[in-house]
C-alpha positions as CSV (number, residue, x, y, z in Angstrom):
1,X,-9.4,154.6,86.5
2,X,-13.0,152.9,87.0
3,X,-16.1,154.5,85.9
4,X,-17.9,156.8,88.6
5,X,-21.6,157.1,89.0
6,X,-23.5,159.9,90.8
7,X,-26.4,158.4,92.7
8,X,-28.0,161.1,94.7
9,X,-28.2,164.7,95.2
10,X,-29.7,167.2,97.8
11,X,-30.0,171.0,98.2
12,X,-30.9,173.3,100.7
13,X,-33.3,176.5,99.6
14,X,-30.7,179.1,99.0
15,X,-31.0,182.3,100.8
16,X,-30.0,185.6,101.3
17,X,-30.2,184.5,105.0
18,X,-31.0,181.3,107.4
19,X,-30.2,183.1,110.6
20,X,-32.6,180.0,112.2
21,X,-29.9,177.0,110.8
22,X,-25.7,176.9,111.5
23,X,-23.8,175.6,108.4
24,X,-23.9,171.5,109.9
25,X,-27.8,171.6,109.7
26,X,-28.1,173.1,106.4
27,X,-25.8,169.9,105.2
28,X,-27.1,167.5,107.3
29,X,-30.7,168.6,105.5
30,X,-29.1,168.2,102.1
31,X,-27.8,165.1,103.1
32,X,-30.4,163.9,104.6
33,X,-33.1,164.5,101.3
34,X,-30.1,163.1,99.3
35,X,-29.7,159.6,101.2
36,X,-33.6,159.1,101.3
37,X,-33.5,159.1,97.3
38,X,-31.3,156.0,98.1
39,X,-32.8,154.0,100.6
40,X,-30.6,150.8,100.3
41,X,-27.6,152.8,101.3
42,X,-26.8,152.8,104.7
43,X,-24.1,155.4,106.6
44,X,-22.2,151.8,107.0
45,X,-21.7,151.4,103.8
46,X,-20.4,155.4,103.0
47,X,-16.3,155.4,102.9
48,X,-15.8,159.0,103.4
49,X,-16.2,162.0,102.3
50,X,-15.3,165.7,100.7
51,X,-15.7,169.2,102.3
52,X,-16.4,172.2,100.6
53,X,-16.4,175.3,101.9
54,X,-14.9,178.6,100.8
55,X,-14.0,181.0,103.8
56,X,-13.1,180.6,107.9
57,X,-14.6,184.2,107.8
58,X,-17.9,183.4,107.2
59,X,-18.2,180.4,109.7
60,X,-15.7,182.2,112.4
61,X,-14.7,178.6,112.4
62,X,-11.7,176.9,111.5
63,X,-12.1,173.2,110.3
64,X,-15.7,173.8,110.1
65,X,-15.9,170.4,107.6
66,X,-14.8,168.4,110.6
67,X,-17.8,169.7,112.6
68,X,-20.2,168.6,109.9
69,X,-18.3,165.3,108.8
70,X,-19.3,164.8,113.3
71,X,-22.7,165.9,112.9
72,X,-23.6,163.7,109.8
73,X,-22.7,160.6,111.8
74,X,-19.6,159.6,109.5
75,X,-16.5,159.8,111.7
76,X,-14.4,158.4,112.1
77,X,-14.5,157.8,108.2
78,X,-11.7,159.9,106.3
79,X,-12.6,163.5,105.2
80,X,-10.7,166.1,103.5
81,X,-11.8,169.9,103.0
82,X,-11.0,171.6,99.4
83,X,-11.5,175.5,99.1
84,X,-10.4,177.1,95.6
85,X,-12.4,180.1,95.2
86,X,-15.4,180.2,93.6
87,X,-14.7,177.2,92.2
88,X,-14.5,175.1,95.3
89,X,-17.4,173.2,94.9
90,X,-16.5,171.6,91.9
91,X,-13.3,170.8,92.9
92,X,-15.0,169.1,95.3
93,X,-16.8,167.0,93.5
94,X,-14.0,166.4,91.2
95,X,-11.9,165.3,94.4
96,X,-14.8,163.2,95.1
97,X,-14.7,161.0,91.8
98,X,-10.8,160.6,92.1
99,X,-11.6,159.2,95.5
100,X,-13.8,156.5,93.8
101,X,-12.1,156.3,90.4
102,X,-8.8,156.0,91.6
103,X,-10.4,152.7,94.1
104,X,-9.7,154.3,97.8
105,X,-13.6,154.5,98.0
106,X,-17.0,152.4,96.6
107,X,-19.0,155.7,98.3
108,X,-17.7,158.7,98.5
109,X,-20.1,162.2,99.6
110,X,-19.5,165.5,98.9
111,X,-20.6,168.1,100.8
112,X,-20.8,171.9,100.1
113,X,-21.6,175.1,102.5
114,X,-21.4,178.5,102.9
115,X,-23.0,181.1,105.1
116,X,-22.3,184.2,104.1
117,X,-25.0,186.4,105.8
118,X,-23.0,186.2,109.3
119,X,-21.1,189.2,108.3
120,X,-22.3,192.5,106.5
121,X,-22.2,192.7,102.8
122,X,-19.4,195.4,102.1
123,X,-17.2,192.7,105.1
124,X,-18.0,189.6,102.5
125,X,-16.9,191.4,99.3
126,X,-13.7,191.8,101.2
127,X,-13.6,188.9,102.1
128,X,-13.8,187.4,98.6
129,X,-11.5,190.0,97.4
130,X,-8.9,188.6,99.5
131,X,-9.4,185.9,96.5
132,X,-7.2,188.0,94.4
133,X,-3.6,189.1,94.9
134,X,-3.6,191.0,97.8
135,X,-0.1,192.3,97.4
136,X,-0.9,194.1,93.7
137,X,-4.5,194.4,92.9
138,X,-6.6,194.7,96.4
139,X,-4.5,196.8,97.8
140,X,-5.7,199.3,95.0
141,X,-8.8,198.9,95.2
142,X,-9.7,195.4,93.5
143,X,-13.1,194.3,94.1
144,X,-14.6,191.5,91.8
145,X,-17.5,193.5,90.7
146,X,-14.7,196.3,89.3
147,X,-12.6,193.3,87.7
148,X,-15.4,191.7,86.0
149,X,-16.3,195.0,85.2
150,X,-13.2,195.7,83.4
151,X,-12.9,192.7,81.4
152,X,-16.4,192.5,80.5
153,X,-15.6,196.4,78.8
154,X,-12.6,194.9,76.9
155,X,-14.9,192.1,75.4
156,X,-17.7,195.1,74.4
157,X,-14.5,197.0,72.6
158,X,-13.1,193.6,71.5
159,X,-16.3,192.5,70.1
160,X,-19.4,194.5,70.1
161,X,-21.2,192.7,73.0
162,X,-24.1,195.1,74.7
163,X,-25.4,196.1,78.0
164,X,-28.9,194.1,76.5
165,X,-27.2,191.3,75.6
166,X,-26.3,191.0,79.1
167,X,-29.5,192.1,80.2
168,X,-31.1,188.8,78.4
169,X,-28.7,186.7,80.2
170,X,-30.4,187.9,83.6
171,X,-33.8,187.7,82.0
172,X,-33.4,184.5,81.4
173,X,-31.6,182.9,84.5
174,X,-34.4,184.6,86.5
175,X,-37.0,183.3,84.7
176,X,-35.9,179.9,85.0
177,X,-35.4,180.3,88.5
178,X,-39.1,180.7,88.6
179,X,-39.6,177.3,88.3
180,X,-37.0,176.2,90.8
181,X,-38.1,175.9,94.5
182,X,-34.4,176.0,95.8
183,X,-33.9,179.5,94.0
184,X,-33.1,182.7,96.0
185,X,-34.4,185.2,93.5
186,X,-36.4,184.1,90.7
187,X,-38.1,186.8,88.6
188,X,-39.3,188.4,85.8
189,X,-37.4,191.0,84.3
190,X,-37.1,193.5,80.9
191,X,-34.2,194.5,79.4
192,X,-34.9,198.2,81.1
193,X,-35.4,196.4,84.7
194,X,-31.7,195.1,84.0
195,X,-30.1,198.2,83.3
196,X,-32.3,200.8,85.3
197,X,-31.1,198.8,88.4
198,X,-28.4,200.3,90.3
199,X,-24.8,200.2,88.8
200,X,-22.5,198.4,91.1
201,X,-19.1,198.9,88.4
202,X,-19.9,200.1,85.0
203,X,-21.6,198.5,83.2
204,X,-22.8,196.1,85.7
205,X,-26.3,196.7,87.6
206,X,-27.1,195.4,90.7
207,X,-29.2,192.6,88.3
208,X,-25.5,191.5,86.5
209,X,-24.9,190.3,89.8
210,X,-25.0,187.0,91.8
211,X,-26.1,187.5,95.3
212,X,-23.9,186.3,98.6
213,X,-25.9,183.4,99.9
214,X,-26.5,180.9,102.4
215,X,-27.0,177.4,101.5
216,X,-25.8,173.9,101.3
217,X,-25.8,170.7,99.0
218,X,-24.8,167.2,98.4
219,X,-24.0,165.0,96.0
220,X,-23.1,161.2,96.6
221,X,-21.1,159.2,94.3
222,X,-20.6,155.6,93.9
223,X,-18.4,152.8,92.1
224,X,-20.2,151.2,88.8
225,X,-21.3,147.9,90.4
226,X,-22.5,150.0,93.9
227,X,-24.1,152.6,91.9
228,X,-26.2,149.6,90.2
229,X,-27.1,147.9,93.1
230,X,-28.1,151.2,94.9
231,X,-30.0,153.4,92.1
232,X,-32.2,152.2,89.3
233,X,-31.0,155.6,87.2
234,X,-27.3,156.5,88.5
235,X,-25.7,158.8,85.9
236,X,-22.2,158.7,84.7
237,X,-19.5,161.2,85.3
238,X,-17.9,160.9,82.1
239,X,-15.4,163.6,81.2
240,X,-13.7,165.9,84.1
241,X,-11.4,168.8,83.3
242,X,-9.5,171.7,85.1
243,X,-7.5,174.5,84.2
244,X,-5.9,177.4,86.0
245,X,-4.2,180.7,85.3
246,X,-2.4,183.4,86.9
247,X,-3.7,185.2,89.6
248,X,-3.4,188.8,88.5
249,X,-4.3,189.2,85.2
250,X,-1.2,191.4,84.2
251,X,0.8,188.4,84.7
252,X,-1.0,186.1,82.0
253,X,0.6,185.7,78.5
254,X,-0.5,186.3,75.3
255,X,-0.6,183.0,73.0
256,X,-2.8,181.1,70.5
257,X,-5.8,179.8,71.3
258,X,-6.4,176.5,73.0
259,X,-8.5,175.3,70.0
260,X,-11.8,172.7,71.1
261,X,-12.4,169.2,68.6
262,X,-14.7,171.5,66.6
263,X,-12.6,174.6,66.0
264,X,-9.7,175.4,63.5
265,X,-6.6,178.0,64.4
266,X,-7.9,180.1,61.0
267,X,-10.6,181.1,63.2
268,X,-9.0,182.9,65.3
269,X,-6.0,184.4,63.3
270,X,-6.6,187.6,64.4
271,X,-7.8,187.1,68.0
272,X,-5.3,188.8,70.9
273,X,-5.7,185.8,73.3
274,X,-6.8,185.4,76.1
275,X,-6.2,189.3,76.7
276,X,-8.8,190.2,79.0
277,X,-11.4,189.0,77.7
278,X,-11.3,185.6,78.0
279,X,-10.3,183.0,80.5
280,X,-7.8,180.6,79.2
281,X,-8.4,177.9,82.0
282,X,-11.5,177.8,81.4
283,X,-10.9,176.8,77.9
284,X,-8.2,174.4,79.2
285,X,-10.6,172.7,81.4
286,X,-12.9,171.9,78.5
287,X,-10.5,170.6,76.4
288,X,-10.1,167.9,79.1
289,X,-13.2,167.1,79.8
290,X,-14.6,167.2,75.7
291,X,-11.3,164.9,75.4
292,X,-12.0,162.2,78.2
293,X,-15.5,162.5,77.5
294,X,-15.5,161.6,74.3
295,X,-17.3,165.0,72.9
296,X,-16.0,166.7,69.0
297,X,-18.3,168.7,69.3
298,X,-20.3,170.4,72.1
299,X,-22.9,172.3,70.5
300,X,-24.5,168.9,69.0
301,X,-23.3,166.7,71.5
302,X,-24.2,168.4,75.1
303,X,-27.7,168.9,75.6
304,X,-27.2,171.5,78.5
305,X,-25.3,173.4,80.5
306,X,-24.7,174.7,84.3
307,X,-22.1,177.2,84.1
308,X,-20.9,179.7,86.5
309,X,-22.6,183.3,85.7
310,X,-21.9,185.4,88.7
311,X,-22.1,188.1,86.4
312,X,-24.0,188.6,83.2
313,X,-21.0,188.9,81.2
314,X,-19.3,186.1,82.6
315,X,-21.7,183.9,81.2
316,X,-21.5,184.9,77.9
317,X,-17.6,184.9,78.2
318,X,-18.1,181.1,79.4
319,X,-20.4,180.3,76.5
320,X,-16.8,181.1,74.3
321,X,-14.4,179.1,76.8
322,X,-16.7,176.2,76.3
323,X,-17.0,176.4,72.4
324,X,-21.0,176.7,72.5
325,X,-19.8,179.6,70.0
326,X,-16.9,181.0,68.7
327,X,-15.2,183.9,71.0
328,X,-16.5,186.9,69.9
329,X,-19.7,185.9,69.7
330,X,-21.5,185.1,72.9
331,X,-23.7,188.2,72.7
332,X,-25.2,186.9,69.6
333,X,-25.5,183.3,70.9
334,X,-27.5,185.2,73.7
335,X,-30.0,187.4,70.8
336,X,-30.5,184.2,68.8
337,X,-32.3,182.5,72.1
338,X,-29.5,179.6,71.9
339,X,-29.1,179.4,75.6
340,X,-33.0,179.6,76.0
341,X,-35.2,176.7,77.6
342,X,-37.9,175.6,75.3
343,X,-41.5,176.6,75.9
344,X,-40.9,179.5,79.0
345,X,-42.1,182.5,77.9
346,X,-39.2,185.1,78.7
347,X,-41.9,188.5,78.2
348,X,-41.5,191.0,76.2
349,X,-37.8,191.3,75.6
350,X,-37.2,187.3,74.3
351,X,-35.4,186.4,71.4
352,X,-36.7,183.8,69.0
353,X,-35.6,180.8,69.4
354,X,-33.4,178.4,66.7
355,X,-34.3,175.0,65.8
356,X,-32.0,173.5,68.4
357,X,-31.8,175.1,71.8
358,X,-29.1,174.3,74.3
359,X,-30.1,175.7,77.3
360,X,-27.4,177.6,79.6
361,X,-28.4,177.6,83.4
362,X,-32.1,176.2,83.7
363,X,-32.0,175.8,87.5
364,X,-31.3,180.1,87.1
365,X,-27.5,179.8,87.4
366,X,-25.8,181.7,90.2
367,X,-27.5,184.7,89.0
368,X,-31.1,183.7,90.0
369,X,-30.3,180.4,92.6
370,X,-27.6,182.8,94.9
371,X,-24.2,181.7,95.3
372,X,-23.4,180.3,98.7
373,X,-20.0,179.8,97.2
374,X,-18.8,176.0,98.5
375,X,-22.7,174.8,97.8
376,X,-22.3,176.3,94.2
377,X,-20.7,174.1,92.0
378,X,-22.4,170.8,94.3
379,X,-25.9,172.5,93.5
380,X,-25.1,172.3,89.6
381,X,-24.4,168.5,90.0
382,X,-27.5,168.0,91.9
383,X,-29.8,169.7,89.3
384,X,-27.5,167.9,86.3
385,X,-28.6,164.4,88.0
386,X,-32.1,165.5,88.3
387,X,-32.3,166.2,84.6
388,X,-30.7,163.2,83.6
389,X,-32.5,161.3,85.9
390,X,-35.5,162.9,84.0
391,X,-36.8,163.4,87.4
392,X,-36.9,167.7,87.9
393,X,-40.4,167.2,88.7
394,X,-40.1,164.9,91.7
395,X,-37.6,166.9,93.1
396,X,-38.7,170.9,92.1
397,X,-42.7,170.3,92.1
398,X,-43.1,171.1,88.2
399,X,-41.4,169.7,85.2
400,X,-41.2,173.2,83.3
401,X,-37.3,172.9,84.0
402,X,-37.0,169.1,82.5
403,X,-36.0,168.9,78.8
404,X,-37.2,166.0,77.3
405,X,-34.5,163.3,76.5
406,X,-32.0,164.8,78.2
407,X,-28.8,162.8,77.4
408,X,-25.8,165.0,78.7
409,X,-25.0,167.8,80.4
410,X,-22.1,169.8,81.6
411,X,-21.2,171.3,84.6
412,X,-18.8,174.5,85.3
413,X,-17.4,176.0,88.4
414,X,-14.7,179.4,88.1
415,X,-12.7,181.2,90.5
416,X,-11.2,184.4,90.8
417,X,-10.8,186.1,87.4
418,X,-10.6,182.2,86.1
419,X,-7.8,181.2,88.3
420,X,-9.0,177.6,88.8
421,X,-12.0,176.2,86.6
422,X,-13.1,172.8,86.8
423,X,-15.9,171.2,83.8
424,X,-17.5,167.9,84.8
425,X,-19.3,166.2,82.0
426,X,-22.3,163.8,83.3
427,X,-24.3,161.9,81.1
428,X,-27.2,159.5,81.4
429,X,-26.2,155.7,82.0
């Protein structure tokens, strides 16, 4: 395999609704702001492409990727569409760097979309329920809200995590979101604005919750030798990973823990794994990423982190996959204001902060930016580039949301109750 570069990235605002735009010219917009960050490349000189998007339903279209791949000027290059859940933007973008690692391309784009307002919200939540085994669990109900719901209440009784815990999580992806211009619902929130909104599944509030979405975004990779003669600060994909699991949760077995570089079985002696309260792929897809990447350990070697948090409590359950902290004790990596960006002022209910921060979701995460579910994972490439690039200021209008000396960053994208989770590891060239 050769190295892989990203070179460009573009997003669309995401929104609760763009009834003016179809899903080709929310991409074609991404695309567009992405290829004028590269002026020396040329359609000509693209090989092909990736598709993301999640659902026919929300398009009413079948081979909707074909219609954009038309209306971006690139047929008849080759094209392929992935869909894996709520992780289907990062496999895309995974799919894209095999396409140029493994040779077939020198330029490869991939493109994400969803639009999800076309259909009433109670019609999308089916929609993504049909995500889950619809022979056992939906049939009985089994809405994702009530899944996450359940596990998150295992890992309270598991581990002592709290309702406020979670509540800081949305504080803080909603602040950050404040700074981001492509955000759907930035915001400041307390702790009581959290858990005084309306419960959707016990204990999750309406605020625990990502939002269904419309939106697009880009992200263009190259070869090592194109990426140079393209972009004076291409970044390097360095480490990828994925892992899967079972789809219904009874079905998963009970075994040791996939122990990280940094981690030791006596750690976990004790630990029922992944029960759940954990999601075993997700700590899989780590493992392969940390390993190609080089990285023994994350918490000094990372420097941030996009991870999937369409729920509070799933981001504090990622922090654990991911080895940020030991499982058990996300909600305390939350209180000690580890995941925290330096110098935003969070209000009333912020932690302090430790010496070394390593901020979790500074564009907002899903929580804050919304969750147009094929854009998702493309969106937390784009904003990794930006802040290796050190350019978050060109591209958001303010620098709040750029961390000085930014070296490496990772990327997450989850489906289902962790049935496929990809981890992409980019780092500055």
């Amino acid at each position: 395999m050769r190295p892989v570069y990203m070179i460009s990235g573009g997003i669309t605002k995401f929104a609760k609704a763009h009834p003016e735009k179809d899903f080709r010219l929310m991409v074609k917009e991404a695309f567009d702001y992405a290829m004028n960050d590269v002026p020396g490349l040329s359609r000509d000189m693209i090989d092909g492409s990736v598709c993301s998007y999640f659902s026919d339903h929300f398009t009413r279209q079948l081979m909707a990727g074909a219609m954009v791949q038309d209306y971006l000027g690139l047929c008849p290059k080759p094209s392929r569409r992935i869909e894996g859940g709520g992780a289907t933007g990062g496999l895309c973008f995974q799919s894209a760097w095999e396409a140029v690692a493994s040779g077939r391309m020198e330029v490869c784009v991939a493109f994400g979309f969803e639009t999800m307002s076309r259909v009433n919200t109670w019609k999308g939540n089916e929609f993504i329920a049909h995500a889950s085994d619809t022979n056992f669990d939906y049939p009985v109900g089994g809405f994702y809200t009530g899944y996450y719901a359940m596990m998150v209440q295992r890992h309270m009784h598991e581990f002592g995590t709290t309702v406020e815990q979670m509540a800081r999580v949305a504080i803080k992806n909603h602040q950050n979101a404040q700074f981001n211009p492509y955000a759907q619902s930035p915001a400041s929130l307390t702790i009581t604005d959290v858990r005084s909104s309306p419960v959707v599944a016990s204990p999750l509030t309406i605020l625990d919750c990502c939002q269904m979405s419309d939106g697009a975004a880009v992200a263009i990779l190259a070869s090592e030798e194109t990426a140079w003669k393209l972009c004076d600060r291409p970044v390097r994909i360095s480490g990828i990973g994925c892992g899967t699991d079972a789809m219904r949760m009874a079905d998963r077995p009970h075994g040791r823990v996939v122990l990280l570089p940094h981690e030791c079985e006596e750690e976990y002696r004790n630990l029922k794994y992944p029960g759940v309260h954990s999601f075993r792929g997700g700590r899989s897809a780590a493992k392969l990423a940390y390993k190609m990447a080089g990285i023994m350990n994350p918490v000094e070697e990372l420097d941030f982190v996009e991870l999937h948090d369409a729920y509070t409590s799933s981001e504090i359950q990622t922090c654990e996959d991911l080895g940020l902290c030991r499982y058990g004790e996300g909600g305390t990596f939350v209180d000690k204001g580890c995941p925290f960006m330096p110098g935003i002022d969070y209000g009333p209910d912020s932690p302090g902060r430790p010496e070394r921060c390593l901020p979790v979701n500074p564009s907002g995460g899903l929580l804050a930016c919304g969750h147009p579910v094929g854009a998702t994972g493309l969106m937390q490439a784009a904003f990794a580039f930006w802040q290796l690039q050190e350019s978050v200021g060109k591209h958001m209008g303010n620098d709040t949301l750029q961390l000085k000396g930014a070296k490496r960053g990772l990327i997450h994208s989850h489906a289902g109750t962790g049935t496929y989770i990809t981890v992409s590891i980019l780092e500055k060239a």
